[in-house]
GUZANU-420836 format. One record per residue (C-alpha): residue number from 1; x, y negated, z. Coordinates in steps of 0.02 Angstrom, whole numbers, padded with zeros to 5 digits. Example, Ala and Ser with C-alpha at 12.3 -4.5 7.8 and 13.67 -1.06 7.14 Angstrom:
BEGIN
{lumtor 1,{00615,00225,00390}}
{lumtor 2,{00684,00053,00357}}
% end
This chain:
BEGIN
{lumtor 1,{-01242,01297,01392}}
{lumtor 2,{-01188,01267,01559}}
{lumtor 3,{-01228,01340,01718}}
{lumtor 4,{-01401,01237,01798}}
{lumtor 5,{-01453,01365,01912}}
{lumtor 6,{-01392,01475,02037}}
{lumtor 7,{-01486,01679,02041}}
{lumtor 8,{-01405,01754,02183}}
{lumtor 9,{-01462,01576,02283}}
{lumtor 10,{-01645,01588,02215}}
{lumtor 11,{-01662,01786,02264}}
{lumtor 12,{-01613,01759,02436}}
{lumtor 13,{-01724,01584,02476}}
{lumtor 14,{-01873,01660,02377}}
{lumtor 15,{-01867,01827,02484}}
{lumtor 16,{-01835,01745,02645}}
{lumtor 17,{-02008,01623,02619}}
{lumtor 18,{-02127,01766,02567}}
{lumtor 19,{-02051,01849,02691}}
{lumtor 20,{-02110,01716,02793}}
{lumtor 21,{-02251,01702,02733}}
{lumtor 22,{-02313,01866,02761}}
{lumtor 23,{-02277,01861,02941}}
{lumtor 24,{-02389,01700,02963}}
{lumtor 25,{-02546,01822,02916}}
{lumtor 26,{-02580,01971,03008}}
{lumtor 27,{-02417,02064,02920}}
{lumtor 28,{-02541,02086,02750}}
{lumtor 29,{-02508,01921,02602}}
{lumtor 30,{-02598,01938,02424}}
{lumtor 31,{-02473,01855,02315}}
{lumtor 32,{-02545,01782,02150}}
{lumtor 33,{-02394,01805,02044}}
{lumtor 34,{-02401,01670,01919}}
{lumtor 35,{-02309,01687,01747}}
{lumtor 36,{-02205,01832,01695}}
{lumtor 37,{-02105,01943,01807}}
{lumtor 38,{-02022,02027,01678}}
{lumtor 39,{-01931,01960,01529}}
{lumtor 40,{-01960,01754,01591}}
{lumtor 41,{-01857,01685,01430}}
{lumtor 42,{-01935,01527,01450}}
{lumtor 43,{-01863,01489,01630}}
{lumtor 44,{-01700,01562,01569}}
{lumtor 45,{-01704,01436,01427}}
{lumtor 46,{-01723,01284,01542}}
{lumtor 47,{-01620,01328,01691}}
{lumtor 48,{-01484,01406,01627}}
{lumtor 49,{-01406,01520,01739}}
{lumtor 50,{-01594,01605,01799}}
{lumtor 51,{-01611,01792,01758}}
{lumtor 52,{-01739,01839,01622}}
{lumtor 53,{-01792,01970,01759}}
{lumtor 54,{-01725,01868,01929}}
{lumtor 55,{-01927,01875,01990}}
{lumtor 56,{-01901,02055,01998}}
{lumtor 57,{-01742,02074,02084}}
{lumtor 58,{-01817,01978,02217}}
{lumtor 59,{-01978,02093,02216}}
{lumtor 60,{-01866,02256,02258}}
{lumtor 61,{-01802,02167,02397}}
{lumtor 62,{-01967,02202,02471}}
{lumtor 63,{-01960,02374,02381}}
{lumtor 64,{-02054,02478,02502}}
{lumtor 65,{-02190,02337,02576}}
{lumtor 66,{-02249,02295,02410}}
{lumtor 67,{-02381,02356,02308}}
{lumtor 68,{-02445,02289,02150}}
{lumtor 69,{-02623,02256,02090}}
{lumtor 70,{-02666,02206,01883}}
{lumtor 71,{-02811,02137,01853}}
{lumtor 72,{-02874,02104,01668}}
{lumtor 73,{-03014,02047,01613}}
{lumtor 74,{-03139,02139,01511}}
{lumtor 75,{-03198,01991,01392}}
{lumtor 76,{-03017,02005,01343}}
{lumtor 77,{-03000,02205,01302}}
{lumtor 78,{-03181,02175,01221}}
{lumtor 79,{-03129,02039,01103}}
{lumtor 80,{-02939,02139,01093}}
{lumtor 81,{-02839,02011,01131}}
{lumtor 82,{-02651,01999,01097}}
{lumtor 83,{-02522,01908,01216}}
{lumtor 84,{-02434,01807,01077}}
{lumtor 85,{-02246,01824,01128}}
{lumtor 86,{-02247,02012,01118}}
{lumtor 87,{-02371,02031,00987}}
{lumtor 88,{-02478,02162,01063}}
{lumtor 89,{-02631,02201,01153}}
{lumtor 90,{-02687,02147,01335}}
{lumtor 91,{-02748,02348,01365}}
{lumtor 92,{-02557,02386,01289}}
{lumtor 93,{-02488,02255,01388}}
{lumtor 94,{-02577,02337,01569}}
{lumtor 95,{-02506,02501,01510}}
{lumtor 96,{-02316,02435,01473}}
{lumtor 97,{-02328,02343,01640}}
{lumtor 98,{-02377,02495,01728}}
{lumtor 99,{-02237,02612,01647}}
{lumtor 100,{-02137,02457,01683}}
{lumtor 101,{-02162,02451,01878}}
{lumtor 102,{-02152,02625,01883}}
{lumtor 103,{-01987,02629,01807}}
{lumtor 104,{-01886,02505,01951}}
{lumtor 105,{-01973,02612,02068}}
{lumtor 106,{-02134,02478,02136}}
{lumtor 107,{-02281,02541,02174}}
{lumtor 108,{-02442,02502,02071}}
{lumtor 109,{-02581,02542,02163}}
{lumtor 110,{-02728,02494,02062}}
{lumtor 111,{-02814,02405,01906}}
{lumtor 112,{-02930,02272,01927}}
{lumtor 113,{-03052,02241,01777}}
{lumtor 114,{-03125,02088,01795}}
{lumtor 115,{-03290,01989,01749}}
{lumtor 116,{-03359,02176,01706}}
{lumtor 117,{-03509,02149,01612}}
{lumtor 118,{-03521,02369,01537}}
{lumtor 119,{-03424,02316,01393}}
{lumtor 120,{-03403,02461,01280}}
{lumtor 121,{-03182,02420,01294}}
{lumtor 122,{-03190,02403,01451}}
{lumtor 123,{-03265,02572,01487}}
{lumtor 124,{-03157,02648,01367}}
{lumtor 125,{-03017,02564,01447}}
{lumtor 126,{-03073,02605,01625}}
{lumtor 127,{-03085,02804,01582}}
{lumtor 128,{-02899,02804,01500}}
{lumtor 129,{-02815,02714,01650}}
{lumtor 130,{-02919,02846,01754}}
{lumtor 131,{-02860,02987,01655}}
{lumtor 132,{-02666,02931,01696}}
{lumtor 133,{-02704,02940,01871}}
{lumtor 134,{-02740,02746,01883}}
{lumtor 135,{-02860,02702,02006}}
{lumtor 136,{-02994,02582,01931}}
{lumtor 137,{-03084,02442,02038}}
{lumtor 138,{-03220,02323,01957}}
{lumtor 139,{-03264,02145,02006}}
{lumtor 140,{-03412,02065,01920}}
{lumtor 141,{-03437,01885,01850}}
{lumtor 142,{-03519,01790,02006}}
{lumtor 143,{-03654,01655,01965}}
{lumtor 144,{-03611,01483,02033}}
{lumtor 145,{-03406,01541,02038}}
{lumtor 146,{-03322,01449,02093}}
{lumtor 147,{-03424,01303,02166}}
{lumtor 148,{-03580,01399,02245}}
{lumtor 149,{-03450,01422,02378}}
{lumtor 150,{-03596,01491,02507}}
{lumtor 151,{-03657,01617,02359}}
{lumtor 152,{-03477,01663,02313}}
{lumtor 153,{-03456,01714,02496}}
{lumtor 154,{-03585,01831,02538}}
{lumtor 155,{-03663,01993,02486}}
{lumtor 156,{-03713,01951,02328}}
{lumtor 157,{-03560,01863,02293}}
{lumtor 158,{-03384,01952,02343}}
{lumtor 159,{-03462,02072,02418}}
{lumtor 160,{-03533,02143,02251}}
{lumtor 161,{-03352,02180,02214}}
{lumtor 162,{-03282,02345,02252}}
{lumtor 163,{-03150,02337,02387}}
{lumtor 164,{-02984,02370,02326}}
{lumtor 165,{-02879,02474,02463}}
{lumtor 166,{-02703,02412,02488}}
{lumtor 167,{-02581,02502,02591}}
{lumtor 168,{-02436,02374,02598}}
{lumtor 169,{-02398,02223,02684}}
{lumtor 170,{-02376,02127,02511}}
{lumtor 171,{-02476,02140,02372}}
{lumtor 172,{-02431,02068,02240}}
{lumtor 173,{-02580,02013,02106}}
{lumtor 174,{-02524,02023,01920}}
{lumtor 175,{-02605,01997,01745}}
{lumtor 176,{-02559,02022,01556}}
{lumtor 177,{-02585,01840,01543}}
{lumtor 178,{-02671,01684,01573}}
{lumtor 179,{-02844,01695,01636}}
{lumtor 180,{-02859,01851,01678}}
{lumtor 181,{-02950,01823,01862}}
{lumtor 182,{-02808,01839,01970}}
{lumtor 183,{-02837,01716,02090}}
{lumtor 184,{-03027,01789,02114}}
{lumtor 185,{-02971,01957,02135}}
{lumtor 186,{-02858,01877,02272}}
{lumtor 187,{-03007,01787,02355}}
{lumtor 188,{-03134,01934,02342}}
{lumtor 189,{-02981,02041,02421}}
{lumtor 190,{-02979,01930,02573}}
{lumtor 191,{-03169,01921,02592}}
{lumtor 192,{-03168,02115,02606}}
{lumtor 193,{-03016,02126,02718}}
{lumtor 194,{-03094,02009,02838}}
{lumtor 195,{-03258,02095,02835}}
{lumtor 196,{-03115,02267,02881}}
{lumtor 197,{-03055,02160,03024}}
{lumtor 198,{-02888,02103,02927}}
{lumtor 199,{-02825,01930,02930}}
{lumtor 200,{-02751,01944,02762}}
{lumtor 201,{-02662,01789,02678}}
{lumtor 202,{-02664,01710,02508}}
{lumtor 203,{-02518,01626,02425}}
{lumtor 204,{-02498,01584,02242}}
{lumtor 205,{-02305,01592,02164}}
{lumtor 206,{-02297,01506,01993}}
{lumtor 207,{-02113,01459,01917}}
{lumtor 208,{-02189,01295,01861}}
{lumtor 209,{-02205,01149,01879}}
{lumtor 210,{-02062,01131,02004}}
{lumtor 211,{-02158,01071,02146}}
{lumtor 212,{-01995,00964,02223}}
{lumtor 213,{-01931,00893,02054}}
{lumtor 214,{-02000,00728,01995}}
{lumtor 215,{-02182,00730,01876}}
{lumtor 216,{-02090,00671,01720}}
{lumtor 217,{-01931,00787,01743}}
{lumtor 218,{-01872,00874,01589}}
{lumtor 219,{-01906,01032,01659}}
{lumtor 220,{-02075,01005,01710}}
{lumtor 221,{-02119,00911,01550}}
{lumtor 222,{-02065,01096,01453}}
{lumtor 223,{-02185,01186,01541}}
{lumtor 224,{-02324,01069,01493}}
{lumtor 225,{-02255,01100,01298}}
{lumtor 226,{-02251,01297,01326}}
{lumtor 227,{-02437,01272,01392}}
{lumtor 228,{-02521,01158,01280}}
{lumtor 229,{-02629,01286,01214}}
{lumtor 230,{-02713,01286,01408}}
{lumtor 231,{-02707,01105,01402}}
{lumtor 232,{-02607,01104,01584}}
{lumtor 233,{-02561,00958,01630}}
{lumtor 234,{-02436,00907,01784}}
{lumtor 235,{-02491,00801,01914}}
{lumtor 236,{-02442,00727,02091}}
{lumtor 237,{-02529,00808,02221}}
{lumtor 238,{-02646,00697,02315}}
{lumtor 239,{-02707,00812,02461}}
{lumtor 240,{-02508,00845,02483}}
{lumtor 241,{-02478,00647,02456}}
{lumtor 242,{-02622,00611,02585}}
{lumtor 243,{-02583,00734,02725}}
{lumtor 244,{-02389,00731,02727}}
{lumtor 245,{-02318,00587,02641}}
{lumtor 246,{-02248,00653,02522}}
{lumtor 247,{-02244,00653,02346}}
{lumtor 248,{-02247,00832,02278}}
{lumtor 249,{-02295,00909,02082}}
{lumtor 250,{-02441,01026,02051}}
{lumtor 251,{-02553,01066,01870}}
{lumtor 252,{-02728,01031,01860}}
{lumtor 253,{-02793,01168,01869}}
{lumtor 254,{-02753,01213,02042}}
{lumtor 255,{-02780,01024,02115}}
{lumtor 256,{-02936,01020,02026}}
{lumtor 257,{-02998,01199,02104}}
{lumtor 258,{-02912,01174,02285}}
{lumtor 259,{-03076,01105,02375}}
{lumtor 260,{-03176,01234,02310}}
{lumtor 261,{-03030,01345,02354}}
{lumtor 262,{-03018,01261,02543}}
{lumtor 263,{-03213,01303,02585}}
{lumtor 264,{-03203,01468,02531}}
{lumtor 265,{-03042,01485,02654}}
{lumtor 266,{-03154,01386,02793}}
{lumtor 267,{-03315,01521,02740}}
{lumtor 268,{-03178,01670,02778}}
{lumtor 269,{-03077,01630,02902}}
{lumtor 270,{-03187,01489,02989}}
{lumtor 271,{-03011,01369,02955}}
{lumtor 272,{-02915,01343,02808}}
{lumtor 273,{-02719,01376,02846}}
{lumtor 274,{-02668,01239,02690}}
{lumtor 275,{-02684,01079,02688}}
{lumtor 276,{-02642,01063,02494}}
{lumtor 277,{-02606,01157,02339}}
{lumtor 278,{-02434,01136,02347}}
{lumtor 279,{-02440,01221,02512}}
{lumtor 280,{-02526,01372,02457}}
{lumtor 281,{-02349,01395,02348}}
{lumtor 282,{-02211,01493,02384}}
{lumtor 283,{-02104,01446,02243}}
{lumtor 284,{-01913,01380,02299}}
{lumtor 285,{-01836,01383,02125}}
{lumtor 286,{-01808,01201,02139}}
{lumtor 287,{-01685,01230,02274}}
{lumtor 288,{-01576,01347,02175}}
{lumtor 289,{-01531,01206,02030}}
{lumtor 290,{-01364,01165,02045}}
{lumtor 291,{-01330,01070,01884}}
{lumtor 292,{-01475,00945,01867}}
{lumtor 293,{-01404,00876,01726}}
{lumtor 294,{-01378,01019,01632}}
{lumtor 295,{-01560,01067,01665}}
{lumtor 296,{-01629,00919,01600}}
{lumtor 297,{-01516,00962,01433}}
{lumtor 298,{-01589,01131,01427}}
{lumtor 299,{-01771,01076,01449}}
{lumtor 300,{-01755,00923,01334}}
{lumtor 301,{-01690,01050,01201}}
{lumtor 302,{-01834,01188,01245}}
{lumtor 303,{-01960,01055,01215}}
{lumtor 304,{-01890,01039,01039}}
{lumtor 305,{-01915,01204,01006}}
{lumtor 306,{-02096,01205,01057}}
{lumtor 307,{-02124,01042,00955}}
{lumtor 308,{-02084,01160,00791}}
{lumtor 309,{-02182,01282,00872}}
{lumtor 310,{-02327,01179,00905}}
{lumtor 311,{-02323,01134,00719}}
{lumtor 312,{-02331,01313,00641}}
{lumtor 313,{-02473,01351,00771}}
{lumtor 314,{-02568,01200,00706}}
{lumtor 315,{-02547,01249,00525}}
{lumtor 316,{-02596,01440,00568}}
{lumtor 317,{-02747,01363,00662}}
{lumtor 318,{-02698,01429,00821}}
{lumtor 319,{-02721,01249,00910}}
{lumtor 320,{-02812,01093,00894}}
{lumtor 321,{-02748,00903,00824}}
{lumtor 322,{-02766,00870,01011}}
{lumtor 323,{-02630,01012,01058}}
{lumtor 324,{-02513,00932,00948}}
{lumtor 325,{-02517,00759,00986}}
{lumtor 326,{-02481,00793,01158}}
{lumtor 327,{-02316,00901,01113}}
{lumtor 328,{-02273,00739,01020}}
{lumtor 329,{-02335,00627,01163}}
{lumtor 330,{-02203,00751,01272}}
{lumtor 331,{-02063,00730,01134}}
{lumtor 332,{-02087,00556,01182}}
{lumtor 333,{-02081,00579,01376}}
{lumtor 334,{-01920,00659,01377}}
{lumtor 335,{-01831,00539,01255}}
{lumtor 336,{-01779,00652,01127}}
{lumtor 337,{-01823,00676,00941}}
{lumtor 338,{-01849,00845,00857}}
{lumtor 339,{-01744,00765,00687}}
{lumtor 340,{-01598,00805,00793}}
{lumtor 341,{-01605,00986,00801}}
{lumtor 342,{-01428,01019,00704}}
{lumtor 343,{-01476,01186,00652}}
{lumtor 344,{-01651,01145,00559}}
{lumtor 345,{-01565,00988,00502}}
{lumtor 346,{-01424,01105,00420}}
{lumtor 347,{-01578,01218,00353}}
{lumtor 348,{-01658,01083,00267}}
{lumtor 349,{-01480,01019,00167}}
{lumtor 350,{-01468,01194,00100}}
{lumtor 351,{-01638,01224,00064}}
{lumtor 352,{-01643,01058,-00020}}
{lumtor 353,{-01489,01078,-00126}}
{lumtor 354,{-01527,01260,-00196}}
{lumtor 355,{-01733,01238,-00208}}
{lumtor 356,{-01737,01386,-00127}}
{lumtor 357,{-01792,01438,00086}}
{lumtor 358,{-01653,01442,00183}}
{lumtor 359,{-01595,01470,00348}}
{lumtor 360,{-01454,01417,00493}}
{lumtor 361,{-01384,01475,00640}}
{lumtor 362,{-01283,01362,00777}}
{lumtor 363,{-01186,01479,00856}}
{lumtor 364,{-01144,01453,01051}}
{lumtor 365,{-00965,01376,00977}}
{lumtor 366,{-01055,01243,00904}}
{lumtor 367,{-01009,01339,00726}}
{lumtor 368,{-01152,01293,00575}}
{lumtor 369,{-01190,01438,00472}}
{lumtor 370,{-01316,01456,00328}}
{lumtor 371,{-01410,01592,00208}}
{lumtor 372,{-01506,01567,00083}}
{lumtor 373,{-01643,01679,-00001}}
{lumtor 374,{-01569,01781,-00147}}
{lumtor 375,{-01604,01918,-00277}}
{lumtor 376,{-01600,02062,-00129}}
{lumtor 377,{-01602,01963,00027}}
{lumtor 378,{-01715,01832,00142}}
{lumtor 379,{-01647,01692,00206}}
{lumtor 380,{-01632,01745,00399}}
{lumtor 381,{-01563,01897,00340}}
{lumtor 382,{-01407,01810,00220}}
{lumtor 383,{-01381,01683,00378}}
{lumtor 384,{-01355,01841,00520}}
{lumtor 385,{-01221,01946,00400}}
{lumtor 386,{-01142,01774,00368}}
{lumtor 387,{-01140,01737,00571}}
{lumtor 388,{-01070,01899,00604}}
{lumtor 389,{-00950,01911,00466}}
{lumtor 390,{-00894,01735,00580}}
{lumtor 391,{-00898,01778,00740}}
{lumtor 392,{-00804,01953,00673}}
{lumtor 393,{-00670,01855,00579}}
{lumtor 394,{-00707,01926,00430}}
{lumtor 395,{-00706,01812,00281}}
{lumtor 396,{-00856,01772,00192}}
{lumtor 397,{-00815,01837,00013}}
{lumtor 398,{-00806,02005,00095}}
{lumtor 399,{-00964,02146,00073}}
{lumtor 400,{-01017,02206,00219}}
{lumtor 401,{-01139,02337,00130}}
{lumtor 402,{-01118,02393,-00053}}
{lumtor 403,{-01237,02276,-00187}}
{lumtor 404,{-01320,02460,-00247}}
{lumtor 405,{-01349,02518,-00063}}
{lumtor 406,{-01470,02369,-00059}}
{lumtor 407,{-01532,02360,-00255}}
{lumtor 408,{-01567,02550,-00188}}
{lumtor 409,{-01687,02522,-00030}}
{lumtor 410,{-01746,02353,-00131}}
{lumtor 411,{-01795,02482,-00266}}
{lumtor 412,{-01875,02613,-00136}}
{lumtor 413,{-01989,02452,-00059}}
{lumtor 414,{-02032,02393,-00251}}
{lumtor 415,{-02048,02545,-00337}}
{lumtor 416,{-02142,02686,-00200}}
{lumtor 417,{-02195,02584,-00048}}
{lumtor 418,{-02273,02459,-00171}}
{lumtor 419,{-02227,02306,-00055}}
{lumtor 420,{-02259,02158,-00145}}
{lumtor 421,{-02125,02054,-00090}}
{lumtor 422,{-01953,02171,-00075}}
{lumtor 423,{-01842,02065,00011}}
{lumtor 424,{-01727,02164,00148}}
{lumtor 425,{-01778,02085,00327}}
{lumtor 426,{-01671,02069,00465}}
{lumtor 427,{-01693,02226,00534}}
{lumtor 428,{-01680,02335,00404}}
{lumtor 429,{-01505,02241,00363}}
{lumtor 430,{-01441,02285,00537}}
{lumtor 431,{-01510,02460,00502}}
{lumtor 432,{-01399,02463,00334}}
{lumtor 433,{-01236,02400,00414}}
{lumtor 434,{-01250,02539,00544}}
{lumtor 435,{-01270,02647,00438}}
{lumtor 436,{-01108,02589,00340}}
{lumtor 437,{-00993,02549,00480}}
{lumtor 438,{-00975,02749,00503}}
{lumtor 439,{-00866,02718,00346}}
{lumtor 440,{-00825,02538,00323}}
{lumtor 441,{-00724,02440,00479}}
{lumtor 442,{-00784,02285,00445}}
{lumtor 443,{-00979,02333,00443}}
{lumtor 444,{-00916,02406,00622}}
{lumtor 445,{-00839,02258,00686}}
{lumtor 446,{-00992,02153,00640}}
{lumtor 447,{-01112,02279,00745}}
{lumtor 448,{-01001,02250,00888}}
{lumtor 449,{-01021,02063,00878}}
{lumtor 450,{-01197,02055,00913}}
{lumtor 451,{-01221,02015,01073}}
{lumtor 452,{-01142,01880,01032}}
{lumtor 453,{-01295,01816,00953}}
{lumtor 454,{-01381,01790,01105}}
{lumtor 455,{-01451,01605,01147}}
{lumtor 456,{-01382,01542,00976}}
{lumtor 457,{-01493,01431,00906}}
{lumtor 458,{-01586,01494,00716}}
{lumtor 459,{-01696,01381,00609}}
{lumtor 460,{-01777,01427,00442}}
{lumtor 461,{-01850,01317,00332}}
{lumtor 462,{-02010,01428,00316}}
{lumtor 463,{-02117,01545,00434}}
{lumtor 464,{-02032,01708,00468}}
{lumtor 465,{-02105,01861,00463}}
{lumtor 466,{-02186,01941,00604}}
{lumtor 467,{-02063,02081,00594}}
{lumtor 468,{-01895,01964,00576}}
{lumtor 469,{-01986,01851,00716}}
{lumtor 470,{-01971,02001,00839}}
{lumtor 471,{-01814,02062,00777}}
{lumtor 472,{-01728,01886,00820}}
{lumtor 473,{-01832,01888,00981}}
{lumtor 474,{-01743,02056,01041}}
{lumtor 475,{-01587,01970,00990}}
{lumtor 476,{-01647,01836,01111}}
{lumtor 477,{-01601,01723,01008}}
{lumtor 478,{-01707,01542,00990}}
{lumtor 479,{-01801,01540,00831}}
{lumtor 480,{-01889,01377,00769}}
{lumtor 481,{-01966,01367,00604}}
{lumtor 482,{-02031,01230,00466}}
{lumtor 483,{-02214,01223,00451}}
{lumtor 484,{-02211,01298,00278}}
{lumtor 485,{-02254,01470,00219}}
{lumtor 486,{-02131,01584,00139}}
{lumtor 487,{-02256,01597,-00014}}
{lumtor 488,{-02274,01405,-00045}}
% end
């Protein structure tokens, strides 16, 4: 892929407006962060170029004026549940994020549990975080939030909250995901540090939508497919259209809440310091594209991907009829068709020919290379030895790892663990060629090739396993599967 995007640009725009930012308030900004500050694939995938972790470079450039606050929500620890792209828990995910910030050396300063209701989790969860030294704030649902703006506001409202003390200039506001109650942790945070005295500020930074790229942009339009389970949708911003002139992009969501989000501001502060949503952002990754065409080739082929993803999540019931006609509505918007998609194409041939799953890689050469399921293998796992036996040199007649080393763990998973269906994954492949290559050359010359794996393109013809899903994922490599099961 080429290069769309220029990192070292982004980090030093980005730091020099929140820097601004923070000066317009009385040197104290709560900064919803939007999205994911760590491990961003998505905006890697559409702007080649931007740094899976770019958000947080840019963060330790305010190293010592920034604290961080996470606020979760305790519906979500009571019902468990599970941020899909990692495959584990929200009350896991607070923990890794902590250990996380710890480890670059940012300060969290506290957990905010959210629409607290004495859920039995949430306790639970409150009393471990406590017993790590967390400190633990709690902010209640609020009747009439968020349009009983002169309830919200008050006593009874806000001020039921407890007051979360901040020691830095920036603090940024955080989540496990979606929904969490960010933004109202931000809001109830300003009521209390204006009842302290402190003109604190708000400012929201979400990657997407680009607010300066055009509605029906490529780029844009792949956010709306990686969201259609939220049912986002990108719009022009009127109050920005009306007050300025100028046509600028924003999701529903916040143009939709922005009044209600203006009075409160007027309620606080007696004036509200934005005249729009799109002002409220700090976001400047627009300026930092350098290759627009090779970001609309990035995002037209990312909203491929999340077509085939959109269908397995239909089939596994994880969204509606509705969900999916919009991704195909999207397909349409950006002018491209999902049949084109040379590695599932490839798949299908092979799967087609032998009557059996099958799987291929497009490596980042533009190279086609298949597996198919067999007596002792899966699919994905035939198609990575062949790709690395390629991108090795290595010809494809060759073993890599001995027939009766893998009739032997296929025996140890049929015969003692009892698993059902033996087939060596992915990773336990990758675990037998290590453990070869301290003998064999070739199985060592194929480890050493794996990084060159990453951003290749993978399509099977049925749904991977959760295991060989997150396998391929730490490869960061871009799965897209048929809609089938492995069993049918």
């Amino acid at each position: 892929m080429k290069k769309a995007f220029s990192n070292e640009l982004y980090v030093e725009l980005q730091s020099k407006h929140i820097q601004e930012r923070i000066d317009q308030f009385d040197n104290k900004l709560y900064l919803e962060f939007g999205g994911k500050l760590f491990d961003d694939n998505h905006a890697s995938r559409v702007l080649p170029g931007f740094e899976p972790d770019s958000k947080l470079k840019m963060l330790l450039t305010f190293k010592d004026k920034v604290e961080v606050i996470i606020a979760v929500c305790a519906k979500d620890l009571e019902r468990h549940k599970v941020r899909s792209d990692l495959g584990i828990s929200y009350d896991d995910e607070v923990l890794r994020l902590i250990d996380e910030y710890h480890r670059v050396g940012l300060y969290v300063g506290s957990v905010a549990i959210t629409q607290y209701r004495h859920q039995n989790a949430a306790d639970t969860f409150k009393a471990k975080l406590e017993n790590r030294g967390v400190k633990v704030f709690i902010h209640y649902p609020i009747e009439g939030y968020p349009h009983d703006v002169n309830h919200i506001i008050s006593q009874d409202g806000f001020g039921k909250n407890d007051y979360i003390e901040t020691s830095k200039p920036l603090v940024v506001v955080t989540a496990p995901g979606p929904g969490s109650g960010k933004m109202a942790t931000c809001l109830s945070q300003l009521y209390h540090e204006h009842l302290h005295g402190v003109n604190a500020g708000y400012a929201k930074f979400e990657t997407f939508p680009i607010w300066n790229l055009p509605l029906k942009h490529p780029v844009n339009l792949a956010y709306e497919a990686a969201t259609i389970d939220l049912n986002d949708v990108n719009m022009i911003d009127p109050f920005h259209l009306e007050k300025y002139n100028e046509t600028t992009v924003n999701y529903n969501r916040d143009i939709e809440i922005f009044p209600v989000l203006n009075a409160m501001f007027n309620k606080i502060f007696g004036e509200s310091p934005y005249a729009s949503p799109t002002d409220m952002g700090v976001n400047m990754a627009g300026y930092a594209i350098i290759d627009n065409e090779a970001a609309k080739d990035a995002s037209c082929r990312e909203i491929v991907r999340r077509y085939y993803h959109a269908e397995v999540d239909y089939l596994m019931g994880k969204i509606n009829t509705k969900s999916l006609e919009k991704m195909q509505m999207l397909l349409s918007q950006a002018n491209v068709d999902a049949k084109n998609r040379k590695c599932a194409i490839f798949a299908k041939e092979i799967a087609e020919a032998r009557q059996v799953p099958a799987c291929a890689i497009e490596l980042n050469d533009g190279h086609l290379i298949s597996g198919k399921t067999s007596s002792l293998l899966r699919a994905s796992s035939a198609a990575l030895l062949n790709a690395l036996k390629y991108l090795a040199g290595i010809d494809q007649e060759i073993e890599l790892i001995s027939p009766d080393m893998l009739q032997s763990i296929l025996s140890l998973k049929n015969n003692y663990l009892n698993i059902a269906n033996p087939l060596l994954d992915i990773d336990e492949v990758l675990l037998t060629l290590t453990i070869a290559s301290s003998s064999q050359p070739n199985a060592k010359q194929c480890l050493e090739v794996l990084p060159l794996l990453k951003d290749c393109e993978i399509h099977s013809t049925v749904i991977l396993s959760k295991k060989d899903t997150e396998t391929l994922r730490n490869l960061q490599m871009n799965l897209t599967c048929d809609p089938k099961s492995a069993g049918a």
